[in-house]
C-alpha positions in Angstrom: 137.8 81.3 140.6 136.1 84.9 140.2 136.1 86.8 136.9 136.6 90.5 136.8 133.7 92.2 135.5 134.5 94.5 132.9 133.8 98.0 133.8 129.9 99.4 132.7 131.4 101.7 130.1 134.1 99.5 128.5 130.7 96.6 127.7 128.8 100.4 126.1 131.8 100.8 124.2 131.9 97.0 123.0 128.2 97.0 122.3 128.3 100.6 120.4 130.7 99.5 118.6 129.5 96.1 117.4 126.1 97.8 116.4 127.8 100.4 114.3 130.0 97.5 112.5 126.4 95.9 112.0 124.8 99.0 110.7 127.5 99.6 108.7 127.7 96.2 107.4 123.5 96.4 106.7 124.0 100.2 105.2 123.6 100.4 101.1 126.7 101.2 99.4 125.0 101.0 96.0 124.3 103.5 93.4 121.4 104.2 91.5 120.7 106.6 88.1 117.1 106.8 87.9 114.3 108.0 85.0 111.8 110.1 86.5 108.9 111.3 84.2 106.4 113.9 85.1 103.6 113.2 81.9 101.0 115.7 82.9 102.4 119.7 82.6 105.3 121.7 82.4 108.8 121.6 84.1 107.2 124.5 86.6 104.0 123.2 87.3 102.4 122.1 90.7 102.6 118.2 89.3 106.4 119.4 87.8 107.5 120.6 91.3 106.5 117.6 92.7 108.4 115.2 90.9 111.5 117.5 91.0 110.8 117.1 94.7 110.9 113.6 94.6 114.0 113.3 93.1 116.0 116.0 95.3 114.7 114.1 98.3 116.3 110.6 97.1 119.5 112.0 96.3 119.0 114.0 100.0 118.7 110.8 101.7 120.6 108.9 100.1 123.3 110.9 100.6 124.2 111.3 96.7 124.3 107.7 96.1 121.1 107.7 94.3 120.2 110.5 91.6 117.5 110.9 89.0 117.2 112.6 85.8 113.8 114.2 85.1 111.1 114.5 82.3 108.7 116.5 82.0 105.0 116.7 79.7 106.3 114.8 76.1 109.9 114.6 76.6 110.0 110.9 76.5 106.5 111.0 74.4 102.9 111.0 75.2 101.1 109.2 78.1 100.3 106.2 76.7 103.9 105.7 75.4 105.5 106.8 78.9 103.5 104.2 80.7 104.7 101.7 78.0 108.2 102.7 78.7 107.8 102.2 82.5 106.5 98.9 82.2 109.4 97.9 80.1 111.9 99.1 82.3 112.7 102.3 79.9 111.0 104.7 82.7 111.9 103.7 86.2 109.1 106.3 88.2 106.7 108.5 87.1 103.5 110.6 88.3 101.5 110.0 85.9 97.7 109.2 85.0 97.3 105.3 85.4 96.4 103.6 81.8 93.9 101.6 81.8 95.9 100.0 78.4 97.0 97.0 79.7 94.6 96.1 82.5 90.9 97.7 82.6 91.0 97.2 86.2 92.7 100.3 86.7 89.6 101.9 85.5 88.3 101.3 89.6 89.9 104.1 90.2 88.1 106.5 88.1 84.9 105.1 89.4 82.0 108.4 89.2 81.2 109.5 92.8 83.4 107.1 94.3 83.8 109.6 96.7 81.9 112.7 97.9 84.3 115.0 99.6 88.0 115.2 100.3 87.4 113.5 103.3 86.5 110.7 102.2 89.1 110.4 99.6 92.1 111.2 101.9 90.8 108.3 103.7 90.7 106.1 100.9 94.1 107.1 100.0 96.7 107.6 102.9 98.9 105.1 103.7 97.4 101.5 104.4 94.0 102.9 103.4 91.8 101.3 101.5 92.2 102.1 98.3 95.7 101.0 97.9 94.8 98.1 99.4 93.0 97.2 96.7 94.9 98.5 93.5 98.2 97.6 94.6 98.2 93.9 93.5 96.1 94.8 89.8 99.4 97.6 89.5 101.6 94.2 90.8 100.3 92.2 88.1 101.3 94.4 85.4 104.4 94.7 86.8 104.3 97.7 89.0 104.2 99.2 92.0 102.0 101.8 92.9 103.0 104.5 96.6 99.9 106.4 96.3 97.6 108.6 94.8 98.6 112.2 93.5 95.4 114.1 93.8 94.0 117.1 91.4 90.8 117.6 93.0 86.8 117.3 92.0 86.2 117.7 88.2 83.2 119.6 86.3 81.7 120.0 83.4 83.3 123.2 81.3 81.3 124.3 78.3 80.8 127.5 75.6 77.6 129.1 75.3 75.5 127.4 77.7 75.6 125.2 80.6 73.7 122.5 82.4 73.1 122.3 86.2 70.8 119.2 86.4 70.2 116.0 84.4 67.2 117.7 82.7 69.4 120.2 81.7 72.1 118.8 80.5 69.2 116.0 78.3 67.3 119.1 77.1 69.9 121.0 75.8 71.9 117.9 74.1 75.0 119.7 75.0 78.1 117.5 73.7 81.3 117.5 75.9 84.6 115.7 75.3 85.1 112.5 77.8 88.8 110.5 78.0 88.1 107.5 75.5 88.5 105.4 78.8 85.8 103.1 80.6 83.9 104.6 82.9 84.5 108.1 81.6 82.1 108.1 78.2 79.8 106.1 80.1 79.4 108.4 82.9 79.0 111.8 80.7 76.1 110.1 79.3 74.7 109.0 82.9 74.5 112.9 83.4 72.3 114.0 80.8 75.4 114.8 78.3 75.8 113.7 74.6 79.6 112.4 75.4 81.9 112.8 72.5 85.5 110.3 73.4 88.5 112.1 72.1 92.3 112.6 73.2 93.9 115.9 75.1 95.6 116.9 71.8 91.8 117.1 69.6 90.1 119.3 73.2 91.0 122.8 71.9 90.1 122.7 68.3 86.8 120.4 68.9 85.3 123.3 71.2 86.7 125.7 68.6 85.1 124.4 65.8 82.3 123.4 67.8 82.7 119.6 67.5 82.1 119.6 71.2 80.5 122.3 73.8 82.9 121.8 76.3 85.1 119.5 78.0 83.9 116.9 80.7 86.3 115.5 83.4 88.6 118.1 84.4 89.7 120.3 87.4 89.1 123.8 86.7 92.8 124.3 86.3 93.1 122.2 83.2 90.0 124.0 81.8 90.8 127.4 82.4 94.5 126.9 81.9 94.2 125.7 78.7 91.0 126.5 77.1 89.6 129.4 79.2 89.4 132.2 76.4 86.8 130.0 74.2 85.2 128.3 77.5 82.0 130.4 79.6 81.0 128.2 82.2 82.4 125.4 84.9 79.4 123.5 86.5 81.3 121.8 89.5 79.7 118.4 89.5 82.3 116.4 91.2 81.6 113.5 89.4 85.0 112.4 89.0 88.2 112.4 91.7 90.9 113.6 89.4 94.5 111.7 90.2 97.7 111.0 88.9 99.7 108.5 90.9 103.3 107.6 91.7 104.5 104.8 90.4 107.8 102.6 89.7 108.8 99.7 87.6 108.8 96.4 89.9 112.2 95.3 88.2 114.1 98.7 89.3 111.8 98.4 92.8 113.2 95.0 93.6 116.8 95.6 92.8 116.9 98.0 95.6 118.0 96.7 98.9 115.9 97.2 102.1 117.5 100.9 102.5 117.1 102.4 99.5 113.6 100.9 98.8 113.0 102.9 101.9 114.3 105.9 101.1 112.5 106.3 97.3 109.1 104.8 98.9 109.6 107.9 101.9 110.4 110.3 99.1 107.1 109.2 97.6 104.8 110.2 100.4 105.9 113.0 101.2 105.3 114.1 97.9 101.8 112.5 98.6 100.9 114.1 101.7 102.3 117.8 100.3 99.7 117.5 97.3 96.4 116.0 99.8 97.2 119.0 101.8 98.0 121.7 98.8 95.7 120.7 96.6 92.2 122.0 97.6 94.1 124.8 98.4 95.5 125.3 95.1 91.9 124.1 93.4 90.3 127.5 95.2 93.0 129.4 93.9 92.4 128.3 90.5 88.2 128.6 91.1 88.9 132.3 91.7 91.3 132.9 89.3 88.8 131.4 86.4 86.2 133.9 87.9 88.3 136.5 87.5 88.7 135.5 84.3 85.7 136.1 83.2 84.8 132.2 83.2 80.8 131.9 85.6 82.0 129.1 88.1 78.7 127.0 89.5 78.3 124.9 92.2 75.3 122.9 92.3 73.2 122.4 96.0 74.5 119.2 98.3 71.0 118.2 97.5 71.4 118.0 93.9 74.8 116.9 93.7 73.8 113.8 95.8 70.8 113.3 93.1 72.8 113.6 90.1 75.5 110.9 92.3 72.7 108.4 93.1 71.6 108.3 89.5 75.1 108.4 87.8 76.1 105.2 90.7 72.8 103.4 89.3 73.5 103.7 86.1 77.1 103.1 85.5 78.1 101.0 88.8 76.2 98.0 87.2 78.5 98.1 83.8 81.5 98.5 86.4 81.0 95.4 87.5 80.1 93.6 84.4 83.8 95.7 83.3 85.6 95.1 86.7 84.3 91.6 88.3 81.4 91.6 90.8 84.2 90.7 93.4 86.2 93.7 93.1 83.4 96.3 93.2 82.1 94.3 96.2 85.1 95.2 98.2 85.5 98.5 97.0 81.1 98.9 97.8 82.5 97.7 101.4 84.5 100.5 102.2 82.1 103.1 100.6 78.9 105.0 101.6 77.8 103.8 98.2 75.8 101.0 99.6 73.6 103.3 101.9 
């Protein structure tokens, strides 16, 4: 006996509608209240902006199901106590600096001359680069997940008085400059010629005041200027560190998401990401020139003295990374660098 064949459209209809009773079946119906904390600046800062933009694009894609509430610089405390929160579950994201509190392995991140232009660290850093790569299971065993890097820029050496634009420079005029209390940071101040003095954000201002310090080692020339530009002369641009914060969220909160949602907040994330790799050299000239105009002399050493001063730094302080680190991770991160020319 023959069957009729349904017609071609009423078998489209079928299927359509079978796929939207499976999507709908598959679609998140939960809802989320998340803690967002921006620890670096103010509410309408570039770094504020961005996490605003983080959370407006969650609750955008979501649809409304999923909303944050966010923090900005010391609402929920200090660094160090934000990134203490987050790994208890108090904070569920943040862009923040990674601490290097609870694993020094973090510290790879920070390594001096890790990179030499933004080239290289965009490469590093985009999605499935290398870089993540290789920090995603030290933030996993701590109990977080890491999306990406939020980039600053290249960092200098900002001082009062006088300035230093070579290793002999900096040795024979014993200027002391402020470093984060953090492996590799001390360790690298010193590599350059500097007498490096270790001491918190909150102690920068009055030390150079009081003259505890010359200057401040380790910053973009925003944070320098912006802060402590009326009592600070010069910015040497020696690169020697890529400044970062990064996004992060808790793995409990990350893992309670279903497939959807964990899409939609990691999405959020880079674009966030990709916005700040593509305003941020941008936003680092407008805060070179803005500095100048501010009476603050901006220098910018040769390509053929920066490379010295990196070669010397990388000899000096890439051997105490890997006693710090493990010879096996600064082997694969030496793999992927030009730092083994």
């Amino acid at each position: 006996m023959l069957t009729k064949k349904k017609p071609f459209s009423a078998v489209l209809a079928c299927v359509t509608a079978s796929t939207l009773m499976a999507n709908a079946a598959m679609a998140s119906n939960d809802t989320h209240r998340f803690r967002i904390v921006n620890t670096d600046d103010t509410a309408d800062s570039t770094v504020g902006r961005s996490v605003q933009m983080w959370a407006d694009l969650i609750e955008e894609r979501s649809d409304g199901r999923m909303t944050a509430q966010v923090f900005h610089q010391g609402a929920l405390g200090n660094v160090s106590e934000v990134f203490d929160h987050m790994l208890m579950g108090g904070v569920d994201m943040a862009i923040t600096v990674p601490q290097t509190s609870y694993d020094s392995r973090v510290g790879v991140m920070s390594l001096p001359y890790l990179f030499l232009n933004w080239e290289e660290a965009q490469a590093a850093w985009e999605r499935g680069g290398w870089m993540n790569d290789i920090v995603e299971p030290i933030f996993a065993d701590m109990g977080l997940k890491i999306f990406g890097l939020y980039p600053y820029g290249f960092t200098g050496v900002a001082t009062r008085g006088d300035h230093a634009v070579n290793l002999e420079e900096a040795q024979e005029k014993n200027l002391k400059v402020r470093a984060i209390p953090a492996f590799p940071v001390p360790q690298t101040v010193q590599a350059m010629g500097y007498h490096s003095v270790p001491l918190d954000w909150n102690e920068v201002y009055t030390s150079i005041q009081t003259g505890v310090v010359d200057g401040d080692a380790g910053n973009v020339i925003y944070w320098d200027y912006e802060f402590f530009g009326e009592i600070l002369d010069y910015f040497v641009h020696t690169k020697h560190f890529f400044s970062h914060a990064a996004l992060l969220i808790n793995q409990d909160t990350w893992e309670k998401l279903d497939e959807e949602d964990q899409q939609i907040v990691a999405s959020a994330a880079y674009d966030v990401i990709d916005k700040q790799f593509t305003d941020a050299q941008t936003e680092d000239e407008y805060w070179i020139a803005t500095a100048q105009e501010g009476g603050m002399e901006y220098i910018e050493p040769s390509q053929e003295a920066l490379e010295e001063m990196a070669q010397h730094v990388r000899d000096a302080v890439w051997q105490q990374a890997e006693d710090e680190f493990g010879t096996e991770l600064i082997q694969e991160v030496l793999s992927h660098t030009r730092l083994n020319d």
